[in-house]
DRENTORKOL-3810 file (N, C-alpha, C; in nm, 4 decimals):
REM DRENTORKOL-3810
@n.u->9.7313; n.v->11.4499; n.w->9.7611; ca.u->9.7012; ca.v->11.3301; ca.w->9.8362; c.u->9.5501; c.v->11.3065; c.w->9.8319
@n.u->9.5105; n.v->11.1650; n.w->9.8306; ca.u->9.4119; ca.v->11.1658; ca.w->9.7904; c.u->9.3018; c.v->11.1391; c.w->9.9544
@n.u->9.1440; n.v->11.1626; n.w->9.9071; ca.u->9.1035; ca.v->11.1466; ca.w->10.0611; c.u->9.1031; c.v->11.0313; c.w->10.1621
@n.u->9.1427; n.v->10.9246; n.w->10.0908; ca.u->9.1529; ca.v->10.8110; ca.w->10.1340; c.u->9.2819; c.v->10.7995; c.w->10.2010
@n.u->9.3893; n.v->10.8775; n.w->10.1543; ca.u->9.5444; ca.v->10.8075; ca.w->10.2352; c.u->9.4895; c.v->10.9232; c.w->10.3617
@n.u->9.4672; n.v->11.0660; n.w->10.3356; ca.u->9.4388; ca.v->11.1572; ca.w->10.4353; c.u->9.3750; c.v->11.0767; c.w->10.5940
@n.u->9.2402; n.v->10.9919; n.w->10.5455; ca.u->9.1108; ca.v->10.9318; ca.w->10.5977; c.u->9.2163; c.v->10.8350; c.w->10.6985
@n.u->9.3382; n.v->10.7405; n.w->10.5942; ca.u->9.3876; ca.v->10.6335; ca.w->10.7246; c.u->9.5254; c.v->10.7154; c.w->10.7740
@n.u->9.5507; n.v->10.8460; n.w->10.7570; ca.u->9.6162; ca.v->10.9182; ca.w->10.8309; c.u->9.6048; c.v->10.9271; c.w->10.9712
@n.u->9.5131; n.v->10.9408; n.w->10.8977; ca.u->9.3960; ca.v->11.0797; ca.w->11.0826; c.u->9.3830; c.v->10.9442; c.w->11.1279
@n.u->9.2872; n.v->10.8310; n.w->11.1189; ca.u->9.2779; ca.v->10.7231; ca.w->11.1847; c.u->9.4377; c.v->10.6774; c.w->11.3053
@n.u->9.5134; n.v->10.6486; n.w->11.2162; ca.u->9.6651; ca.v->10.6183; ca.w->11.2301; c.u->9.6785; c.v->10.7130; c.w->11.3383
@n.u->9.7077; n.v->10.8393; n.w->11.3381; ca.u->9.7238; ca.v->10.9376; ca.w->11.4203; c.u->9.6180; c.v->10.9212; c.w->11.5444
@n.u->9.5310; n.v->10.9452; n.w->11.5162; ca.u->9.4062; ca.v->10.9490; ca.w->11.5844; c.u->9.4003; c.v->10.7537; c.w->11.7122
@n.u->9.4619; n.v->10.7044; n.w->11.6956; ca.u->9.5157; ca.v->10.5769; ca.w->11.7253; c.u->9.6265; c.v->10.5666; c.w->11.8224
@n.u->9.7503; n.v->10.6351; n.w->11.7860; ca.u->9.8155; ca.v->10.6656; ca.w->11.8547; c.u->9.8483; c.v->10.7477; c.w->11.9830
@n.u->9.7369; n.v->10.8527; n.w->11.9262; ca.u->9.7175; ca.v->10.9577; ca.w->12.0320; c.u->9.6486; c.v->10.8913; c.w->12.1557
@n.u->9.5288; n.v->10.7956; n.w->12.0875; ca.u->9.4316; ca.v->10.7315; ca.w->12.1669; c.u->9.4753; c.v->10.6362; c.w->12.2817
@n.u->9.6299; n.v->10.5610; n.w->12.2022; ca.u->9.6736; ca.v->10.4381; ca.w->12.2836; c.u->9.7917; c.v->10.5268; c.w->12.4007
@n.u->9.8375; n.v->10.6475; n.w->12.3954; ca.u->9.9179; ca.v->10.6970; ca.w->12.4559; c.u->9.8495; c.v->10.7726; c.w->12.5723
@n.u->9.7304; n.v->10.7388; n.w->12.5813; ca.u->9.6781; ca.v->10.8226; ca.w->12.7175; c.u->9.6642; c.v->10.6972; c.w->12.7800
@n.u->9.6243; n.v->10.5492; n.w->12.7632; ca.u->9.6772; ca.v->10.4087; ca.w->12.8480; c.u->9.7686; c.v->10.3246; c.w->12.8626
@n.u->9.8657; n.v->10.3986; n.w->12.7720; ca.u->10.0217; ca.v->10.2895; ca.w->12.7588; c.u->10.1191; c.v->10.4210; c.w->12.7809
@n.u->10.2336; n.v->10.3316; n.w->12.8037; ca.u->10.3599; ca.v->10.4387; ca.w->12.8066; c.u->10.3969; c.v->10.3845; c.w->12.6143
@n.u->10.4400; n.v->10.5340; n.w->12.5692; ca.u->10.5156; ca.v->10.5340; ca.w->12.4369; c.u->10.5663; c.v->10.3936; c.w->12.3870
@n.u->10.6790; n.v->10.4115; n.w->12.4659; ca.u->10.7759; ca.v->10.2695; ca.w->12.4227; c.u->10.7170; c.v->10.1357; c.w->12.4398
@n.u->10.5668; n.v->10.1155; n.w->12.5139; ca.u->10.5700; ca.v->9.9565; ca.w->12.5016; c.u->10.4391; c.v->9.9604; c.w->12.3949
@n.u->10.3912; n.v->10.0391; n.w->12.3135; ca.u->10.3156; ca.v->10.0459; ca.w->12.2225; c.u->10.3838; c.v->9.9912; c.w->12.0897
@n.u->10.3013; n.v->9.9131; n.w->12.0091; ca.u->10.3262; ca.v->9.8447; ca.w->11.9140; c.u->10.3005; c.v->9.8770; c.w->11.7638
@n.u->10.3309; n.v->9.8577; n.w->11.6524; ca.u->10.2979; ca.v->9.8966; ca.w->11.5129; c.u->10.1571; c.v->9.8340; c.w->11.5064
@n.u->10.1519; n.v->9.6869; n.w->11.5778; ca.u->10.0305; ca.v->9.5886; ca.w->11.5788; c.u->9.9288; c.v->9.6767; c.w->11.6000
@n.u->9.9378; n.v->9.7151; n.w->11.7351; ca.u->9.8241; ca.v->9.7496; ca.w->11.8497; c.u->9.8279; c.v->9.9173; c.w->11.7997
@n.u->9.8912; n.v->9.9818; n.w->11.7218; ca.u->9.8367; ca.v->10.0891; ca.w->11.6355; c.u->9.7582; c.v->10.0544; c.w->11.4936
@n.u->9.7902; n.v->9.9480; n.w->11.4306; ca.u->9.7364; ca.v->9.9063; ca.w->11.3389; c.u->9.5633; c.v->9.9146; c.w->11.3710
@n.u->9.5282; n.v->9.8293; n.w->11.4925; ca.u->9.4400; ca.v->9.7365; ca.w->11.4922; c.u->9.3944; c.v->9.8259; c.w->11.5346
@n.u->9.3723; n.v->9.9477; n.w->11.6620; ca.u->9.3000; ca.v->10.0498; ca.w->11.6651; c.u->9.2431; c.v->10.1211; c.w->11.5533
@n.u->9.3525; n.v->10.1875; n.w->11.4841; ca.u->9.3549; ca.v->10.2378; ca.w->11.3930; c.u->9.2079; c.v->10.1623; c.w->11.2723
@n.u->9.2213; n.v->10.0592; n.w->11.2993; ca.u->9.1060; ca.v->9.9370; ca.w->11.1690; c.u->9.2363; c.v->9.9346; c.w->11.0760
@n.u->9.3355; n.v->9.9687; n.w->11.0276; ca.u->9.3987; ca.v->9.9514; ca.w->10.8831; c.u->9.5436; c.v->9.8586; c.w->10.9165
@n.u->9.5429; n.v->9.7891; n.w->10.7643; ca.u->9.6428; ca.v->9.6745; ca.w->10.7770; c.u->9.8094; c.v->9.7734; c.w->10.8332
@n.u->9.8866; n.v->9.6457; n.w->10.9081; ca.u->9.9844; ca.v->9.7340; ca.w->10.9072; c.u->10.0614; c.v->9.7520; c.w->10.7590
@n.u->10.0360; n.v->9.7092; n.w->10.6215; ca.u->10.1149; ca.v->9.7836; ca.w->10.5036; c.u->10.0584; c.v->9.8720; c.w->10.5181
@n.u->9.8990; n.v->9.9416; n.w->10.5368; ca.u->9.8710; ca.v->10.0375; ca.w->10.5128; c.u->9.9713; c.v->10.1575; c.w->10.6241
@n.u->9.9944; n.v->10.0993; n.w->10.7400; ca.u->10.0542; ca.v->10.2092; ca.w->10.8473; c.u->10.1873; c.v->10.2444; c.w->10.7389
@n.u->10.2755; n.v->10.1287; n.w->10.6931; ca.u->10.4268; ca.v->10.1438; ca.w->10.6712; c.u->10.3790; c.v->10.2244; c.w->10.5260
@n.u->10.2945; n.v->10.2231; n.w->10.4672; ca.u->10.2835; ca.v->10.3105; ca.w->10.3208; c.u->10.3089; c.v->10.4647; c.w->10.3570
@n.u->10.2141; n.v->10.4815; n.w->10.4762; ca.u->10.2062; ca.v->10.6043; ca.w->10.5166; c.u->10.3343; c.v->10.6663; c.w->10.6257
@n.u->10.3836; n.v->10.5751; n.w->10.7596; ca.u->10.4826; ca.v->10.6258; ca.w->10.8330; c.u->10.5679; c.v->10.5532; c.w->10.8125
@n.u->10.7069; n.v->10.5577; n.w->10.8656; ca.u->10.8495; ca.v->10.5057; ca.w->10.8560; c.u->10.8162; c.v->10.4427; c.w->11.0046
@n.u->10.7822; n.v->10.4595; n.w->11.1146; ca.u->10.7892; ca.v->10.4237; ca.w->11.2440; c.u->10.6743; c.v->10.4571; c.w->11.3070
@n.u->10.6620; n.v->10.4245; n.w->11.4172; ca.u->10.5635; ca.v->10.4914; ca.w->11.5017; c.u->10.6362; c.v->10.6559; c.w->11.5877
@n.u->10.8028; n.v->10.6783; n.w->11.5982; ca.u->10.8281; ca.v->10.7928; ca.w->11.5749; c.u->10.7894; c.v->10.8599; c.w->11.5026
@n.u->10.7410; n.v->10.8401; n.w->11.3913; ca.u->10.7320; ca.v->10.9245; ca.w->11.2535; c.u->10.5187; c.v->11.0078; c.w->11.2877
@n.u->10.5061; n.v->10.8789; n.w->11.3273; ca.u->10.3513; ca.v->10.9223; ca.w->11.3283; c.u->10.3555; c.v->10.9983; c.w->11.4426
@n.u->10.4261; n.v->10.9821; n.w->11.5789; ca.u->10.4316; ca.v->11.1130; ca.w->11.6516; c.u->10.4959; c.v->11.2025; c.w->11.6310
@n.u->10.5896; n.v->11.2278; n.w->11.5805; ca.u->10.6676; ca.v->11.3551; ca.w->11.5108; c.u->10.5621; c.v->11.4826; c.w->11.4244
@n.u->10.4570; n.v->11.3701; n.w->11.3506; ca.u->10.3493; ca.v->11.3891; ca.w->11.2631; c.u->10.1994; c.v->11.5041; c.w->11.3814
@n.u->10.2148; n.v->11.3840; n.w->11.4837; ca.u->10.0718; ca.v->11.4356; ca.w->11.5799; c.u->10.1366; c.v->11.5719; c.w->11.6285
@n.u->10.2855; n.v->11.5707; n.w->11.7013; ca.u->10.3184; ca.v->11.7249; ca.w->11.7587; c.u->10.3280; c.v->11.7967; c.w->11.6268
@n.u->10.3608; n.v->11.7738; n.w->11.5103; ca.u->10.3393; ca.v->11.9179; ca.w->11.3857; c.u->10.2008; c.v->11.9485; c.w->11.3948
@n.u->10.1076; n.v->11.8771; n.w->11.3594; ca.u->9.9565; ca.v->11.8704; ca.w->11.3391; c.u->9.9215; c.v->12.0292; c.w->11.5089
@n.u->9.9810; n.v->11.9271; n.w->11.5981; ca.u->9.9025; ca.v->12.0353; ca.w->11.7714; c.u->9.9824; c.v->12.1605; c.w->11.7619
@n.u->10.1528; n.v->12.1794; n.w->11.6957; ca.u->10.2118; ca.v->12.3036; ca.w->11.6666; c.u->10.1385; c.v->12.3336; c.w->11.5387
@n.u->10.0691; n.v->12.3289; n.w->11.4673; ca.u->10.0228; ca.v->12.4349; ca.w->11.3442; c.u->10.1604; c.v->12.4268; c.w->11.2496
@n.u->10.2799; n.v->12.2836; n.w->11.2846; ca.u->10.3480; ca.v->12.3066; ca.w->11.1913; c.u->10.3181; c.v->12.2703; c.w->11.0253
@n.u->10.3483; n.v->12.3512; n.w->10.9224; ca.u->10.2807; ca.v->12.3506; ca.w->10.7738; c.u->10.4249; c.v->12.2817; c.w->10.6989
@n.u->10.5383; n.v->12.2371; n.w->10.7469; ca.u->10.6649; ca.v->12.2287; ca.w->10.6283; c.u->10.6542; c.v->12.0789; c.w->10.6263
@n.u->10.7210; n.v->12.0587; n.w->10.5493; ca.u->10.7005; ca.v->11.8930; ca.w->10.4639; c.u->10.7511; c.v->11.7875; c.w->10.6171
@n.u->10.6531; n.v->11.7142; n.w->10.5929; ca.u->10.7201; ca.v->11.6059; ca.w->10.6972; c.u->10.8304; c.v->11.4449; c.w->10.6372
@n.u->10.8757; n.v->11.4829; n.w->10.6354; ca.u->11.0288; ca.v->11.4019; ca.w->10.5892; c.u->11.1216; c.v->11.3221; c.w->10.7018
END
């Protein structure tokens, strides 16, 4: 992977984490992760399937989990 998809990973992630300490989960948006984040939402859907997917992603990352995320 190259450093650039890594770079709007962490952003993406780093976004989500950010909007979930002032919103509840469920009324958070692909938009309003996008736009934190700075990257278009194709760029979010290249990288996650959902915004489940990108938190599924943040708890592997805080468990030290290493197996493929699928």
């Amino acid at each position: 992977m190259n450093k650039r998809s890594v770079d709007t990973q962490k952003r993406i992630e780093t976004a989500l984490f950010q909007l979930m300490q002032v919103e509840k989960f469920d009324s958070i948006s692909l938009t309003q992760i996008a736009k934190r984040a700075e990257v278009s939402r194709m760029s979010l859907y290249r990288n996650y399937k959902s915004k489940e997917d990108i938190l599924k992603v943040i708890f592997q990352r805080l468990s030290g989990y290493r197996g493929s995320s699928s």
